[in-house]
C-alpha positions as CSV (number, residue, x, y, z in Angstrom):
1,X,181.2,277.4,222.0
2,X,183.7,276.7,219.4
3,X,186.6,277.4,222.1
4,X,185.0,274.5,224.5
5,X,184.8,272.6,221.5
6,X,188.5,272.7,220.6
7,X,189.5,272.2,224.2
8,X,187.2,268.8,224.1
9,X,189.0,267.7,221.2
10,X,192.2,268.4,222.3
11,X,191.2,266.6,225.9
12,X,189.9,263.9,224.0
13,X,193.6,263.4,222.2
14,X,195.4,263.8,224.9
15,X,193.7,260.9,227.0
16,X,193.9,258.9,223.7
17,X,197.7,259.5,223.3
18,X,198.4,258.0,226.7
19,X,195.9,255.5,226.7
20,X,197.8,254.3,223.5
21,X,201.3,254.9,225.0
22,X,200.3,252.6,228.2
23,X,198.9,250.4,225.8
24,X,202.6,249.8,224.7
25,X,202.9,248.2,227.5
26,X,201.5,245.4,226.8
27,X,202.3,244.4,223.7
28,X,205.0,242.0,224.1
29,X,206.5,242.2,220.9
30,X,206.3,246.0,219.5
31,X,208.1,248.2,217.0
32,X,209.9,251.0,217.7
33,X,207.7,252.8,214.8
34,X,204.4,252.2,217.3
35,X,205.3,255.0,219.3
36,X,204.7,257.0,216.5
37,X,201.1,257.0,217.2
38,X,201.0,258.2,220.6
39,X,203.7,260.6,220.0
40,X,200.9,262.6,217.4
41,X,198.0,262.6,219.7
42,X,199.9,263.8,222.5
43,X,201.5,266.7,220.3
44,X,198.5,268.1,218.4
45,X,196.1,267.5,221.6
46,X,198.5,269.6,223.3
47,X,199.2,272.1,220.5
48,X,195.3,272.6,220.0
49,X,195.1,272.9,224.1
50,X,198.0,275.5,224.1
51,X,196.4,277.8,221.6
52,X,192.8,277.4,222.5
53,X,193.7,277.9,226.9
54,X,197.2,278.5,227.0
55,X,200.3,276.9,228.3
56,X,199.2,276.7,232.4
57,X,196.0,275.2,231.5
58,X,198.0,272.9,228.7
59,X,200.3,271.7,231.6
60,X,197.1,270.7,234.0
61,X,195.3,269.6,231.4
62,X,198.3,267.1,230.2
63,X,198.5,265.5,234.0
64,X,195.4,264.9,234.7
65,X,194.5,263.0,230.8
66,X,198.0,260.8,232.2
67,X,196.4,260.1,235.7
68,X,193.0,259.0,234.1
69,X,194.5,256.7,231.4
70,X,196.8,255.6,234.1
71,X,193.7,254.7,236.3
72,X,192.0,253.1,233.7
73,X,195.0,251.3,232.1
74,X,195.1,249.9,235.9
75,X,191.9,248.9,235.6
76,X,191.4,247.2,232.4
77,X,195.3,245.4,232.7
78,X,195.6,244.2,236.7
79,X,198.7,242.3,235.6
80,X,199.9,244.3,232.9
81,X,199.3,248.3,233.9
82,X,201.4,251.1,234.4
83,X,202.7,252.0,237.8
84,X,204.5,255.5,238.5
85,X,207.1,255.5,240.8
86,X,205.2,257.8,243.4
87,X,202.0,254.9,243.0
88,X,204.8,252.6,244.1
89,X,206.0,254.0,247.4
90,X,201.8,254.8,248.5
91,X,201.8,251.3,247.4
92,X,204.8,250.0,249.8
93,X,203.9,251.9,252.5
94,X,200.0,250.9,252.9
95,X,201.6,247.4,253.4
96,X,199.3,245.4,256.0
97,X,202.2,244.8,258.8
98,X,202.9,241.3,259.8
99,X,203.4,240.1,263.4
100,X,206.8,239.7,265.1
101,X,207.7,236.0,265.7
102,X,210.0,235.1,268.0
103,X,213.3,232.4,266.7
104,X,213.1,229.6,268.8
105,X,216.6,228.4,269.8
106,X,217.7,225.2,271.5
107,X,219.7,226.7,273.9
108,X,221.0,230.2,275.0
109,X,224.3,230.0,275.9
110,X,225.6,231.4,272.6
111,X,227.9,233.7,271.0
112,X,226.8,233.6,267.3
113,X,223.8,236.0,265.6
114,X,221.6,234.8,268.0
115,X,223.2,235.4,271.1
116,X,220.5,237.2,271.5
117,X,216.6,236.9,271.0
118,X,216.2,237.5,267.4
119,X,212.4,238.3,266.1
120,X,211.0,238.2,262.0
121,X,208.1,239.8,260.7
122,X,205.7,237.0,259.2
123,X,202.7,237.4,257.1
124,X,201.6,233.8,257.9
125,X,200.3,232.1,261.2
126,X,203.7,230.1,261.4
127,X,206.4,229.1,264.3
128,X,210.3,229.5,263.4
129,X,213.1,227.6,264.7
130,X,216.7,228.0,264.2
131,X,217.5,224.2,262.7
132,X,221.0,224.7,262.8
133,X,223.8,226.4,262.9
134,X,227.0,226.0,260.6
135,X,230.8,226.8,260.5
136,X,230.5,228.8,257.7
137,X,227.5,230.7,255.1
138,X,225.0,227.8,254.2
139,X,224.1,228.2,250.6
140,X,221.8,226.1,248.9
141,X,220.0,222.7,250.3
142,X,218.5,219.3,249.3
143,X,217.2,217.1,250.9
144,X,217.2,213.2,250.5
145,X,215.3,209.9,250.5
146,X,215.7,209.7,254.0
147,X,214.9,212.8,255.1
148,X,218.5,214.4,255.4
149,X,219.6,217.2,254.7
150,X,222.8,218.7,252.4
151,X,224.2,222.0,252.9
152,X,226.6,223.5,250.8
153,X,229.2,225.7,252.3
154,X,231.3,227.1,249.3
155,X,234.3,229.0,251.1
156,X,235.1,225.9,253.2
157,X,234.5,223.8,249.7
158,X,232.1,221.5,251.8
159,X,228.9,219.8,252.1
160,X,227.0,219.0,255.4
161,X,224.8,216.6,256.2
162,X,222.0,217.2,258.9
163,X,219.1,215.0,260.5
164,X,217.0,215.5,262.8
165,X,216.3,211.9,264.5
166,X,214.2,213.3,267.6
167,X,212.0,215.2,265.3
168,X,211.8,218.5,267.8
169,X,212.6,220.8,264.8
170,X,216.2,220.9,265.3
171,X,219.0,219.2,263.9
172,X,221.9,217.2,265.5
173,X,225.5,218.1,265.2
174,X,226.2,218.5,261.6
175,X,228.0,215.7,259.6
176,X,230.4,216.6,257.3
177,X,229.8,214.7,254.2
178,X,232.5,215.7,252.2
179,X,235.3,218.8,251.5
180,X,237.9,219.9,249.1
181,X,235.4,221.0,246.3
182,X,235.6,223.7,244.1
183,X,232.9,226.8,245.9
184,X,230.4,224.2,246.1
185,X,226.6,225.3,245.3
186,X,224.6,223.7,243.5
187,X,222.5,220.3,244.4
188,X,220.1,217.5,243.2
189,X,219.9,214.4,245.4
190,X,218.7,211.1,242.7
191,X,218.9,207.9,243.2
192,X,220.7,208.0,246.4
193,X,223.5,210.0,244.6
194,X,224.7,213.5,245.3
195,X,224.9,215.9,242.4
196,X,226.9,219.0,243.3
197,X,227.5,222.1,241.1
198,X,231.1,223.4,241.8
199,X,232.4,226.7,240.1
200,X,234.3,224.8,237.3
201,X,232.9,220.8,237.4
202,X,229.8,218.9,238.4
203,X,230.4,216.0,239.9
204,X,228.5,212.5,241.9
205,X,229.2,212.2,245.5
206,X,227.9,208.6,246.1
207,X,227.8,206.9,250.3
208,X,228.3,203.4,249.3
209,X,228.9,202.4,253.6
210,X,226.7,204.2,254.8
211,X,229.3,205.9,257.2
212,X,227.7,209.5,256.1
213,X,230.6,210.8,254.1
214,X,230.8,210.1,250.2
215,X,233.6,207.3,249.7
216,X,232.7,207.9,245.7
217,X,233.3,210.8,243.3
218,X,232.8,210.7,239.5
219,X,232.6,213.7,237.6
220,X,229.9,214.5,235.1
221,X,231.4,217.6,233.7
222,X,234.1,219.6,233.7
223,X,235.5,222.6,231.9
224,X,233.1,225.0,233.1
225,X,233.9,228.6,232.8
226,X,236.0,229.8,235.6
227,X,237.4,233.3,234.7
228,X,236.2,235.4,237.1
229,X,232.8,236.9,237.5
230,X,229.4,235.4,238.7
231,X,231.2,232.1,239.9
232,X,227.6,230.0,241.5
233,X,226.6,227.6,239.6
234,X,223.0,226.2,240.7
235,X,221.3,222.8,239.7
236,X,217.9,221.1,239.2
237,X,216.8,218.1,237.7
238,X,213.7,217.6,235.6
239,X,211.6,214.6,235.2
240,X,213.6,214.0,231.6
241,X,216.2,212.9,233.6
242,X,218.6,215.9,232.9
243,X,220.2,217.8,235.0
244,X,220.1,222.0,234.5
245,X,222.6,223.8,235.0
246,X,222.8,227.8,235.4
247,X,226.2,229.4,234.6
248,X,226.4,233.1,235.3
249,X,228.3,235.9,233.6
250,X,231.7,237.3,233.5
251,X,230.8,240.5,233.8
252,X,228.4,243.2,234.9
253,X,227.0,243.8,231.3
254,X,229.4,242.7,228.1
255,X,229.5,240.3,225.3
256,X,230.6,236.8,226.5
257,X,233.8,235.1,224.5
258,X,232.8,231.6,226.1
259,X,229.1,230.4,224.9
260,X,228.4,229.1,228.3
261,X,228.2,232.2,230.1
262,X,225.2,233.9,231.2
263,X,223.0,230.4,229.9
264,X,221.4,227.1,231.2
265,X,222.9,224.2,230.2
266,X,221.0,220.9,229.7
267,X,223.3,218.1,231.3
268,X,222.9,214.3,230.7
269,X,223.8,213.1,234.4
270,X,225.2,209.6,232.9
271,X,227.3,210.7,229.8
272,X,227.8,214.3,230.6
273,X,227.0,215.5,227.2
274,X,226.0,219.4,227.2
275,X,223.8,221.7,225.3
276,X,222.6,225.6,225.7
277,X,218.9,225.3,227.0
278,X,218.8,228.9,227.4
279,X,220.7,232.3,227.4
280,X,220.8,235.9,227.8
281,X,220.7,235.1,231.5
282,X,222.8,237.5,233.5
283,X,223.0,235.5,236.8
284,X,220.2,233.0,237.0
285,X,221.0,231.5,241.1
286,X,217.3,230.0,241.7
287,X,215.9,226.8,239.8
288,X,212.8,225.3,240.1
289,X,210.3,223.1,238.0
290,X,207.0,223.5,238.4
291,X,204.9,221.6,240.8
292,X,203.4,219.1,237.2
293,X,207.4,219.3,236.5
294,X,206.9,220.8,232.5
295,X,208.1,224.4,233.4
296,X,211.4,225.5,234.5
297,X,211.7,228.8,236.4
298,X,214.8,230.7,237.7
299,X,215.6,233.7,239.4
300,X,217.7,236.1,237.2
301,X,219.7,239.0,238.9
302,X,220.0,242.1,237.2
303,X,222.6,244.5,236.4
304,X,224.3,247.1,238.1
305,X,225.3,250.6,237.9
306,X,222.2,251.7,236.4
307,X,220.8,253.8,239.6
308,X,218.4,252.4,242.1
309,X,215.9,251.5,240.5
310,X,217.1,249.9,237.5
311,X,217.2,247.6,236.3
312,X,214.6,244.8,237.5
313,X,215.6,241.4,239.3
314,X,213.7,238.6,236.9
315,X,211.4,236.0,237.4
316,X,211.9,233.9,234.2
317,X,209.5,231.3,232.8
318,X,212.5,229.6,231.3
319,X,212.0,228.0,227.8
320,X,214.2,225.7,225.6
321,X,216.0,228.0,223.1
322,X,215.2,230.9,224.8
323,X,216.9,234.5,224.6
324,X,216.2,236.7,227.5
325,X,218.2,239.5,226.3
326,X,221.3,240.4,228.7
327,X,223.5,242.4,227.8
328,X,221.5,244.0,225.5
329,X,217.9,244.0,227.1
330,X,216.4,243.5,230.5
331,X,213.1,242.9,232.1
332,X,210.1,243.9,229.7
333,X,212.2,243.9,226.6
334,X,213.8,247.1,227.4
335,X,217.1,248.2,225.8
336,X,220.1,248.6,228.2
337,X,221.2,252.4,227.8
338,X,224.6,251.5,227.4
339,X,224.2,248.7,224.9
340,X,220.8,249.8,223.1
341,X,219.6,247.4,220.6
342,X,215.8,248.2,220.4
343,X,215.7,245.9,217.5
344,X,217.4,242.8,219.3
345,X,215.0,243.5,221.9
346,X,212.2,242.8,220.5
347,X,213.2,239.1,219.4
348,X,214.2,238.3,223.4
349,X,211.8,236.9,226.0
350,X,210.1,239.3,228.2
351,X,210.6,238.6,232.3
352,X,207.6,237.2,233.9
353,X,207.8,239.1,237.1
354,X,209.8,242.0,237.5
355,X,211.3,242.6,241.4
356,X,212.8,245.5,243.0
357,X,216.4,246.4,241.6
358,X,219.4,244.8,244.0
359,X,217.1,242.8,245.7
360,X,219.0,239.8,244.2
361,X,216.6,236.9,244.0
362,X,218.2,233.8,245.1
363,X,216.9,230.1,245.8
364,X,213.2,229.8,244.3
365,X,211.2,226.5,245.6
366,X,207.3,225.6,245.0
367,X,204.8,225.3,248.0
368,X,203.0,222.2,246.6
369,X,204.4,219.9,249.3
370,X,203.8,221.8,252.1
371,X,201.9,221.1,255.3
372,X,200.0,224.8,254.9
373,X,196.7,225.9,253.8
374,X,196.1,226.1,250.2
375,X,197.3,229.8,249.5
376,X,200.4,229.0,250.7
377,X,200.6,225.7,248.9
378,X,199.6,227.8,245.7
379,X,203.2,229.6,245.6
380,X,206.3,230.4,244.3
381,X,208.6,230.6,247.2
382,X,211.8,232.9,246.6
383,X,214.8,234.6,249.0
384,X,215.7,237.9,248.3
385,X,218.9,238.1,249.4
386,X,219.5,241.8,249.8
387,X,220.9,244.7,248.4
388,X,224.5,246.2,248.7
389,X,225.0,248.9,245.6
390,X,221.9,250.2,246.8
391,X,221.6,254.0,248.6
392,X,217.9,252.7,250.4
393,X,218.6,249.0,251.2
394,X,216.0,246.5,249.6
395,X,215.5,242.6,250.2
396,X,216.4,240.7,253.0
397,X,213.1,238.7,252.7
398,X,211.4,236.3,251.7
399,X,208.4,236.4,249.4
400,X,205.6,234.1,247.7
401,X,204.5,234.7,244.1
402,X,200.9,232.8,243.9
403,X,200.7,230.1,241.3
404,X,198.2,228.3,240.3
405,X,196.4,226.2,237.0
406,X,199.9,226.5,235.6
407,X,199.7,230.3,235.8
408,X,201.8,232.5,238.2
409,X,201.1,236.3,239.0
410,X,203.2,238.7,238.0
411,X,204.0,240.2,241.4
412,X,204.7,238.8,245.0
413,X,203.4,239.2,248.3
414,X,205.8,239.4,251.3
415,X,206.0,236.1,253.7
416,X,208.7,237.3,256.1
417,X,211.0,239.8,256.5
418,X,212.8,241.2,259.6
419,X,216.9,240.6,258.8
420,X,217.2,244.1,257.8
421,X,217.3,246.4,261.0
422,X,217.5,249.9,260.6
423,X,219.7,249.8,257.7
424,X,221.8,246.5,259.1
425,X,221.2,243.4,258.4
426,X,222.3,240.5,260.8
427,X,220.8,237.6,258.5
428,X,220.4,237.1,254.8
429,X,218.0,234.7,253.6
430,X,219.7,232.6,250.3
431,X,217.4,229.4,249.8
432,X,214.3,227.8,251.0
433,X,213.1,223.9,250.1
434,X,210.3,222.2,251.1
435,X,211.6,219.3,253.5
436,X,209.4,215.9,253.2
437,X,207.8,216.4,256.8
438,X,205.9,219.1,254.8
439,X,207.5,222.8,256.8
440,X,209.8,224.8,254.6
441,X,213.6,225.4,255.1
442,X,215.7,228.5,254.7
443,X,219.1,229.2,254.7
444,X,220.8,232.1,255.5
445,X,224.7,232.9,254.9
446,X,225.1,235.8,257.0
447,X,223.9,234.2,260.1
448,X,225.3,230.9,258.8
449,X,222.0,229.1,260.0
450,X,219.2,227.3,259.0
451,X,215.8,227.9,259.6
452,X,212.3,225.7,259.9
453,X,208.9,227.2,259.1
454,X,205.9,225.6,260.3
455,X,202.5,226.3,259.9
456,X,200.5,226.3,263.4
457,X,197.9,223.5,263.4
């Protein structure tokens, strides 16, 4: 009797040590002295285990306490809970399969990536044209007052213009609107003016005679950091007025010299005066406000070097003053192994959604404005442009993150995938935007093509 006794007790502190060590998890802000707690229970529980049964039974005993305080951790904290690596792949793999969809082209008699028929893997009852084709890898996209749309093509330093006047889904010969930029990226449309973010400048590209090429350039700022490293620089504008502006780093994980790396700057589009809005941001590429237009979100890539499966591409609620910890911290306020501050970490702001590592999260755009039902509407659209330090390739998709009552989940669901074909990917989705005929656009830089997503009526 006694012996059952002391194996209860121990039991009962072993399921309480990792109850309280999953707990951790979500307590946003949390000493390093809190593991303290756990670290007892789990010791003594199996101490008293060990000597009561012995070691076998100790080792048994000590999995199955951590599967049923990971069960119920799951269940009490959806959003928040524990998953195990091996949870993750049963996860992946009981995926509910989408249905092949078929590109439409406008004609066949082609020698780009779709020479031949190319098919994607949607989770949506949708149709999917190829828009356009460029001369070179479209990047990111706005649209304007009119209904046009801007491409960016930075390694021909260009913008394009595109309309489609027939509206049958696919564009006319592209314009081009203007060249001889500086790795265009960037873009806001305001006011009938052009706002472009180029590596080292951001600058107005006004039409003033309507020939559809920009006759006027002022620049709004210059001097932005261009020594090397992440070199994109991506743009939004908020209903303030001001323009934000992401800057990436210089490096793969160090501390910046210049205090405009690895930030979002706040931009006044008329007098160009600039402030830090945010930092600790290793490579933020996608910007979007919120569909009320009070929260700023961006798409933060992570660092590499760390293995597969670390660290986590960010989803960042982005706030004013905000530290979100690179170099020294990534996704849920964890310390980078090779610059550990546990302390520092604690004082940063925790990622809102954590993605697969390498995915490389690129444009982000909300559904509000689309012609779909409400689900879709309800999301958080964003490209995941693909892996390449990766041994098991990962990305090449794009995914929704459901939002809704100002709230966003804290993981994704997959909308369409397909680019990636046994380990090879033909396209690579980089940005989608809502267009104002209410179907969603994507471009892609390795197929150099845009594409239209409808929803069937």
């Amino acid at each position: 009797m006694k012996r059952q006794l002391l194996i209860a007790i121990g039991c009962s502190m072993l399921l309480a040590g990792w109850l309280s060590a999953f707990l951790l998890n979500t307590v946003p802000q949390k000493s390093s002295l809190y593991i303290i707690g756990p670290t007892l229970l789990l010791g003594v529980g199996m101490a008293v285990i060990r000597k009561t049964a012995g070691v076998k039974l100790t080792v048994v005993t000590l999995g199955l306490t951590a599967l049923a305080a990971l069960l119920t951790m799951n269940q009490l904290y959806p959003t928040k809970g524990v998953s195990l690596p091996i949870f993750q792949k049963l996860k992946q793999d009981q995926v509910e399969k989408g249905k092949s969809v078929s590109i439409a082209v406008q004609d066949t008699d082609r020698v780009d990536a779709f020479a031949n028929p190319r098919f994607l893997e949607a989770f949506a009852d949708i149709k999917i044209q190829l828009f356009s084709n460029l001369p070179g890898p479209a990047r990111m996209m706005v649209f304007d007052s009119s209904g046009n749309l801007y491409v960016t093509i930075p390694n021909l330093g260009a913008i394009y213009k595109l309309t489609d006047v027939d509206n049958d889904g696919f564009s006319e010969q592209p314009v081009l609107f203007h060249v001889g930029l500086d790795r265009p990226h960037g873009l806001v449309w305001s006011h009938d003016k052009l706002y472009v973010a180029e590596t080292s400048q951001v600058v107005e590209l006004s039409d003033t005679n309507l020939d559809n090429q920009a006759d006027k350039v002022r620049i709004v700022v210059d001097g932005l950091p261009d020594d090397g490293g992440h070199w994109t620089r991506s743009l939004v504008m908020g209903k303030d007025g001001f323009l934000y502006l992401s800057v990436g780093s210089r490096c793969n994980a160090c501390e910046e010299d210049n205090s405009m790396r690895a930030t979002i700057l706040k931009v006044d589009p008329e007098t160009g005066n600039t402030s830090i809005f945010a930092k600790g941001l290793r490579n933020t590429v996608g910007l979007s406000f919120s569909p009320d237009g009070e929260t700023l979100w961006g798409s933060d890539n992570g660092r590499d070097l760390l293995g597969d499966e670390t660290p986590p591409d960010e989803i960042n609620k982005i706030i004013e003053n905000g530290d979100y910890g690179w170099p020294f911290c990534y996704g849920q306020q964890i310390p980078d192994p090779d610059l550990e501050s546990t302390e520092r970490c604690q004082h940063t702001v925790a990622s809102h959604v954590d993605l697969p590592a390498h995915s490389a999260p690129l444009g982000i755009t909300f559904g509000h404005r689309l012609n779909a039902p409400e689900e879709y509407k309800n999301s958080l659209y964003v490209a995941l442009h693909g892996s390449w330090n990766r041994s098991e390739p990962t990305g090449y998709k794009l995914i929704r993150i459901p939002y809704g009552n100002q709230q966003m989940n804290t993981s994704g669901k997959e909308f369409l995938k397909g680019w990636l074909v046994d380990d090879k990917a033909w396209g690579r989705p980089v940005a989608p935007v809502v267009g104002p005929d209410g179907n969603l656009y994507l471009s892609d830089d390795r197929a150099e093509a845009i594409y239209r997503i409808s929803w069937m009526k």
